[in-house]
C-alpha positions as CSV (number, residue, x, y, z in Angstrom):
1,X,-28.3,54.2,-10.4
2,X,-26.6,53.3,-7.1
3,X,-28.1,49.9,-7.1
4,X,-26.8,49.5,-11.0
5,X,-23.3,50.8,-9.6
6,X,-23.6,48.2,-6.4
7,X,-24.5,45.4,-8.4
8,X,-21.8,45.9,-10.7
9,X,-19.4,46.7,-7.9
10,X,-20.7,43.4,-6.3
11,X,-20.0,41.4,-10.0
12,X,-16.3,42.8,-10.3
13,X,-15.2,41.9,-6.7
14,X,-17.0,38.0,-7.6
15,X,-15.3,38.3,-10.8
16,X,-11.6,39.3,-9.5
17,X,-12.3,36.6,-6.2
18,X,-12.5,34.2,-9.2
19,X,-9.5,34.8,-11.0
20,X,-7.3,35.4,-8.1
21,X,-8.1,31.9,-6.9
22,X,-7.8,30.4,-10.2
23,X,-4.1,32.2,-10.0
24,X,-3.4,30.4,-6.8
25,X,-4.6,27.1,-8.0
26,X,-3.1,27.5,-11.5
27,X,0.5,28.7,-10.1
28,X,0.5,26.0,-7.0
29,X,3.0,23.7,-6.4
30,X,1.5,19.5,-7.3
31,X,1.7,17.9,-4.1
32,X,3.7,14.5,-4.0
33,X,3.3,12.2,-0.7
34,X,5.2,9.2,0.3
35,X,3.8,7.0,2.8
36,X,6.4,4.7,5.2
37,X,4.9,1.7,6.8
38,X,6.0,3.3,10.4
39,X,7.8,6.1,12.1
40,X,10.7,5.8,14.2
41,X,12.8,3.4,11.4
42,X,15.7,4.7,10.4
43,X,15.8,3.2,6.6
44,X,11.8,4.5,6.4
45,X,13.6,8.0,6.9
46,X,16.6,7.7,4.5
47,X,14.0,6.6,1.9
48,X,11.6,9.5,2.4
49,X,14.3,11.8,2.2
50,X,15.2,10.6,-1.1
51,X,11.5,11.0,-2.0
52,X,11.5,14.4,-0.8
53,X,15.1,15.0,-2.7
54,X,13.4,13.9,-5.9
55,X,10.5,16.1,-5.4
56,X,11.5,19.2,-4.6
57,X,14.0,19.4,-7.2
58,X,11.6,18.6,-10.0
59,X,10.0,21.7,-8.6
60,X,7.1,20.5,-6.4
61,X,6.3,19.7,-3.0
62,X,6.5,16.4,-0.8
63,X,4.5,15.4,2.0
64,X,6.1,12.5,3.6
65,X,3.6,10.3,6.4
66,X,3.9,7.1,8.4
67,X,1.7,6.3,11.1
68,X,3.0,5.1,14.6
69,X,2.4,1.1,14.2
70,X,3.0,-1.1,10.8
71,X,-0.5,-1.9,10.3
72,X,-2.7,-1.2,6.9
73,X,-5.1,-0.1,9.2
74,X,-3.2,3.0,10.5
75,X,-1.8,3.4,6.5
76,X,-5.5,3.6,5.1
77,X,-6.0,6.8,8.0
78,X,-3.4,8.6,6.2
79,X,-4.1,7.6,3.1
80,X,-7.5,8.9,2.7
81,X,-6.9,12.0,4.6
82,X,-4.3,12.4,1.6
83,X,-7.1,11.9,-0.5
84,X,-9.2,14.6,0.7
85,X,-6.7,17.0,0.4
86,X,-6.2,16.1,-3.3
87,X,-2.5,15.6,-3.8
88,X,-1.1,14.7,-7.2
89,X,0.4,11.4,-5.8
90,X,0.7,8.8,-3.7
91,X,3.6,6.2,-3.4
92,X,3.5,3.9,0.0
93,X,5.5,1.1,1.0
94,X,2.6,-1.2,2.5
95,X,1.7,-2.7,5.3
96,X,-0.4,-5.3,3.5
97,X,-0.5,-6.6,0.4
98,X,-4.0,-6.7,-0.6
99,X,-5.9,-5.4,2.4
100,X,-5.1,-1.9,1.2
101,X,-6.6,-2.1,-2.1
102,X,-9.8,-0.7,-1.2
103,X,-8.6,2.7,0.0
104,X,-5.7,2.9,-3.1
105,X,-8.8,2.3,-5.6
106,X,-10.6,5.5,-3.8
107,X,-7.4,7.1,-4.7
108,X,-7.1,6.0,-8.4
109,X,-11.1,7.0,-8.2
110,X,-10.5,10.4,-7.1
111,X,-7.7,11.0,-10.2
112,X,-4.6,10.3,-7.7
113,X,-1.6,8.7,-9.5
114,X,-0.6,5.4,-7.0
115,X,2.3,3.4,-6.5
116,X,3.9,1.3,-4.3
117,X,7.8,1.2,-3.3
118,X,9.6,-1.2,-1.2
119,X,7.2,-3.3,0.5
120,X,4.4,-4.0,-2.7
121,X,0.6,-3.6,-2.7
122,X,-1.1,-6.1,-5.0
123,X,-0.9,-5.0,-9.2
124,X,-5.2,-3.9,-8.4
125,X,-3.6,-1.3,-6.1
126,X,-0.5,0.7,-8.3
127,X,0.3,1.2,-11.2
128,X,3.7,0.4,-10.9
129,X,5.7,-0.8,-8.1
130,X,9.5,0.6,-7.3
131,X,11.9,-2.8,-5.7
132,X,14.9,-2.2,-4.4
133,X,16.7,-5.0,-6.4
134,X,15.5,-8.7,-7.8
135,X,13.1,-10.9,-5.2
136,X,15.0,-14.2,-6.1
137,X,18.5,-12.7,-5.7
138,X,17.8,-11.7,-2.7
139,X,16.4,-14.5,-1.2
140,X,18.8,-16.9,-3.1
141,X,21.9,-14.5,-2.4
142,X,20.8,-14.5,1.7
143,X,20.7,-18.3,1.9
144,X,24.1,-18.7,0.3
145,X,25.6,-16.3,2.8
146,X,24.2,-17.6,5.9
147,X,25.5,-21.4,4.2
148,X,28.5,-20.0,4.1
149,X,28.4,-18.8,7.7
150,X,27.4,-21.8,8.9
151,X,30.1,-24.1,7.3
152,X,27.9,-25.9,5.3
153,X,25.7,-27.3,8.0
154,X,23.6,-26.6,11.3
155,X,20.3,-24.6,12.3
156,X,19.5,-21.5,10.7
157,X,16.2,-19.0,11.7
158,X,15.2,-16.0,10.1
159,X,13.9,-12.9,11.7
160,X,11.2,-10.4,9.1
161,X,9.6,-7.7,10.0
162,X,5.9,-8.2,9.9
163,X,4.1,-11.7,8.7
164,X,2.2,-9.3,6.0
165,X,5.1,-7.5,4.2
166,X,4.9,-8.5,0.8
167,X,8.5,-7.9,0.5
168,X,9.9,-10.0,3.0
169,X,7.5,-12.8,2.5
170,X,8.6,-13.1,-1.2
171,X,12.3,-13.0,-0.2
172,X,11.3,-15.5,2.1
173,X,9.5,-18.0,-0.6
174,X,12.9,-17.6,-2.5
175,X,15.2,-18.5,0.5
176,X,13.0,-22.0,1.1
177,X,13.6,-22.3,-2.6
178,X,17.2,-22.0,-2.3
179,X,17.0,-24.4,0.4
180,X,15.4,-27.1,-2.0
181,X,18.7,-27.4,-3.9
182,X,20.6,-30.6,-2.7
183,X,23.6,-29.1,-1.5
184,X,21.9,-27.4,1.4
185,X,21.1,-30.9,2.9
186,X,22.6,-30.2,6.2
187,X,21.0,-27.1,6.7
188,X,18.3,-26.8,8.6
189,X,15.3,-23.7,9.0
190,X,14.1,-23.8,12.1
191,X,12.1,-21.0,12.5
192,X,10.5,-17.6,11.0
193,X,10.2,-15.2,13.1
194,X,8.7,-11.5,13.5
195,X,9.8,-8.8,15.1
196,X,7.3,-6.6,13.2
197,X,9.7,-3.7,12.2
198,X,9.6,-2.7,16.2
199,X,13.4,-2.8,17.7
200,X,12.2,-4.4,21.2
201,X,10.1,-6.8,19.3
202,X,12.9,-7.8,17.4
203,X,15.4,-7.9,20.4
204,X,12.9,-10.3,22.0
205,X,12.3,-12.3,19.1
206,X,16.2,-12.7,18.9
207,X,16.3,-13.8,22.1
208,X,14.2,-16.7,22.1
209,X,15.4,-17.7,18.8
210,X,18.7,-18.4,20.9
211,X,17.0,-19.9,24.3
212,X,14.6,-22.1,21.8
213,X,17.3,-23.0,19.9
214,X,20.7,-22.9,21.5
215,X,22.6,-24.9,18.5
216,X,21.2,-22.2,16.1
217,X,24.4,-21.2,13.7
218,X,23.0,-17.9,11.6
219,X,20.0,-15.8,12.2
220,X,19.1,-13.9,8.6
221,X,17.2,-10.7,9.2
222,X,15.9,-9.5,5.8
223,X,15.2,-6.0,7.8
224,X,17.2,-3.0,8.9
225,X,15.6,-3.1,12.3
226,X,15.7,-6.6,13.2
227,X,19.1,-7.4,12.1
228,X,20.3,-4.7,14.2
229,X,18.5,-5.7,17.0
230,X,19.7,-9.4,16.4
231,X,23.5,-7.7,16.2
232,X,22.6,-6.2,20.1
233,X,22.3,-9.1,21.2
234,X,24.6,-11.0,19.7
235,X,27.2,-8.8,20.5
236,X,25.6,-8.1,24.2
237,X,25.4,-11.5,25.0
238,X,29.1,-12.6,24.0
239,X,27.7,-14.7,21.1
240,X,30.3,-13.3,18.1
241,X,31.9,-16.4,16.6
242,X,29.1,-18.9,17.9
243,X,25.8,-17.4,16.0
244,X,26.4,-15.0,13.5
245,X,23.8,-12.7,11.3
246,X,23.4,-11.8,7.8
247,X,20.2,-9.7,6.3
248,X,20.0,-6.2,4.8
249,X,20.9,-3.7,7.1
250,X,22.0,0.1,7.2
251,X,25.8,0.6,7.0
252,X,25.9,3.6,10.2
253,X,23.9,1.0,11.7
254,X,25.2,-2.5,11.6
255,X,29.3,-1.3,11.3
256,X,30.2,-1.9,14.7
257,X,28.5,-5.5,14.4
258,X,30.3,-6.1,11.0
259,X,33.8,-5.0,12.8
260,X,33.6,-7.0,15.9
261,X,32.9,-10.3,13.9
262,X,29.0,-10.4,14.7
263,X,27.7,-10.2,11.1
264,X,30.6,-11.1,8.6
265,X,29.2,-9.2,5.9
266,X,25.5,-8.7,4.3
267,X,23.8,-6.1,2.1
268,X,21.4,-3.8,1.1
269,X,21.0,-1.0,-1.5
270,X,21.0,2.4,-0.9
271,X,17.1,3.0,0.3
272,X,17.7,7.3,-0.4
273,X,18.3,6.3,-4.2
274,X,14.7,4.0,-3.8
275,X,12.8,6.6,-2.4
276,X,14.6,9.1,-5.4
277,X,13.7,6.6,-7.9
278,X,10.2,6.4,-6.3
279,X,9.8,10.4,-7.0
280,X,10.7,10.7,-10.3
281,X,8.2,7.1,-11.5
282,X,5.9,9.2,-9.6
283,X,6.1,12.2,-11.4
284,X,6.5,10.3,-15.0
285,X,3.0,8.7,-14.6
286,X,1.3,11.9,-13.0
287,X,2.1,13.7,-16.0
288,X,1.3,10.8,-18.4
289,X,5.2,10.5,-19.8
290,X,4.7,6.5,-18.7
291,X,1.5,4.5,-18.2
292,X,3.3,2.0,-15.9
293,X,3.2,-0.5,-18.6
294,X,5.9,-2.9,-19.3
295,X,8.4,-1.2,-21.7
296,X,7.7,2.5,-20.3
297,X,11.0,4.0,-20.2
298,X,11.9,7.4,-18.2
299,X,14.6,9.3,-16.6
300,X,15.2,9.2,-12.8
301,X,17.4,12.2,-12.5
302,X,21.1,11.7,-11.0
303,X,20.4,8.4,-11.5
304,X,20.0,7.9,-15.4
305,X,17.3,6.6,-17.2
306,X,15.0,3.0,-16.3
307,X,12.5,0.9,-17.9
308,X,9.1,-0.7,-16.4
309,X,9.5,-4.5,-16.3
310,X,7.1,-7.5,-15.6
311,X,6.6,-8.4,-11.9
312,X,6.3,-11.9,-10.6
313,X,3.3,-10.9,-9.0
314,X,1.6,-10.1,-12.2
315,X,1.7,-6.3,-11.9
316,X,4.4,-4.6,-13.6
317,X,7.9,-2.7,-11.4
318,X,10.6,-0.7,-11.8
319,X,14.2,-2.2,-10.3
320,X,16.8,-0.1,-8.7
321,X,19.5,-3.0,-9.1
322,X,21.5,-5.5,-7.2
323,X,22.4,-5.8,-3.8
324,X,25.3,-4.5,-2.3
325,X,27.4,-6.6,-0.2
326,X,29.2,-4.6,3.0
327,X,31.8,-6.2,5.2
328,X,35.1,-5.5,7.2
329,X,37.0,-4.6,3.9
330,X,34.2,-1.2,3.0
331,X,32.1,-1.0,6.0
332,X,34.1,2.3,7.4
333,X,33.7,4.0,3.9
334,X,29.9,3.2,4.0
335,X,28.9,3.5,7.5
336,X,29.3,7.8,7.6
337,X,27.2,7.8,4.3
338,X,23.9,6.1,5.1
């Protein structure tokens, strides 16, 4: 009798230890991450807090990761520790275009909904992609500005972040096809250069863009951190009104190199509202509302309702919309947002 009562004891506290953690599992919150290509950059971290924005108010959690140096190597660390802890999501802004693809596929294998956002992994590796704003706008509108800078003619360079960012390099193919037209004849590119996403990198790489070339007219920095690097020194080394920059920058950063004549204007979007559009495509293709197929429509929140298109890389994206250009006339109205 009092091993019957044991036994059955022993059978309710299994059975009770069963549904209480089926309780927890059923009533826990999905887990969304958002992986940056580093710490330390200061448009990484407005665009994870719009991820996290985006997140939490749809009712679930975000874990938001970057690993010290840009490199897919240090990415595919976090990533598959994110996979053994079996979030919901994933949505990184890569350091490589393809050589992450191994790591996102043991992601898709595992039943993790991936994406990429800013910076692309290759269509193999997502199932949609988030950009900021059109690849050929942006490299055709950068070209234009820094002809315009220039008067028409003289040496122009251009400082990216890192030689694998798929972003920058297909801004980049678009700025040498600008530079095909016949009008920019006189202009000249002398030089890509990378500063890797690393401020003293790019302060260097600034710097002997001028001693290499000391006729060198615009520098364009298609990255937050190197065009404010290249503004430094510029504006350190007396330079305003003999080499000027243009790129995408952050408005609290670059204001004081827009007002003292350094960069005459440039743009950018708003990277909170990417990393908030980057939550909610999440979320849609987690829960199956999208498939990340071109036509997919869904609602971003405060920011109204978007459509999958076709990507020139053959995958498929989402697009935020055009750039924003921010000079002397809005740049104090900008700068205290973002």
């Amino acid at each position: 009798m009092k091993k019957r009562v044991l036994l059955m004891s022993i059978i309710i506290v299994m059975i009770a230890a069963t549904l209480f953690a089926a309780g927890v599992q059923e009533g826990a919150k999905e887990r969304h991450a958002f992986v940056f290509k580093n710490t330390g950059n200061p448009y990484g971290e407005k665009q994870m807090s719009g991820f996290e924005d985006g997140i939490v108010e749809q009712g679930f959690e975000a874990i938001l990761r970057a690993p010290d140096l840009p490199t897919a190597e240090a990415q595919i660390q976090i990533i598959e520790q994110l996979i053994s802890q079996n979030v919901t999501s994933i949505t990184i802004t890569g350091n490589d275009f393809d050589a992450l693809e191994p790591v996102m596929k043991n992601a898709m294998a595992a039943g993790i909904t991936v994406l990429s956002a800013d910076s692309a992994v290759n269509p193999a590796s997502r199932k949609t992609h988030i950009n900021q704003a059109d690849s050929e706008m942006i490299g055709r509108t950068l070209i234009r500005a820094a002809f315009d800078m220039a008067g028409g003619s003289g040496q122009i360079a251009i400082l990216s972040a890192t030689s694998q960012a798929s972003n920058q390099n297909l801004w980049i193919e678009w700025m040498k096809k600008e530079l095909e037209d016949p009008k920019y004849k006189n202009i000249q590119l002398v030089r890509v250069a990378y500063g890797d996403d690393l401020r003293d990198k790019s302060v260097a790489e600034t710097e002997a863009l001028l001693r290499t070339y000391p006729n060198l007219k615009v520098i364009i920095a298609p990255t937050t951190v190197g065009i404010a690097a290249a503004g430094k020194v510029i504006t350190d080394k007396n330079l305003q009104g003999k080499v000027f920059i243009t790129g995408l920058g952050l408005p609290s950063e670059m204001a004081e190199y827009i007002e003292n004549g350094a960069c005459p204007y440039m743009f950018l979007w708003n990277p909170i509202d990417v990393g908030y559009l980057s939550a909610y495509a999440a979320t849609a293709v987690a829960s199956g509302k999208i498939t990340g197929k071109v036509g997919d429509k869904f609602s971003a929140g405060r920011l109204g309702e978007f459509v999958v298109t076709q990507a020139s890389d053959g995958g498929t994206e989402v697009l935020l919309g055009p750039p924003f250009r921010f000079d002397p006339s809005n740049i104090a109205e900008w700068k205290t947002v973002y």
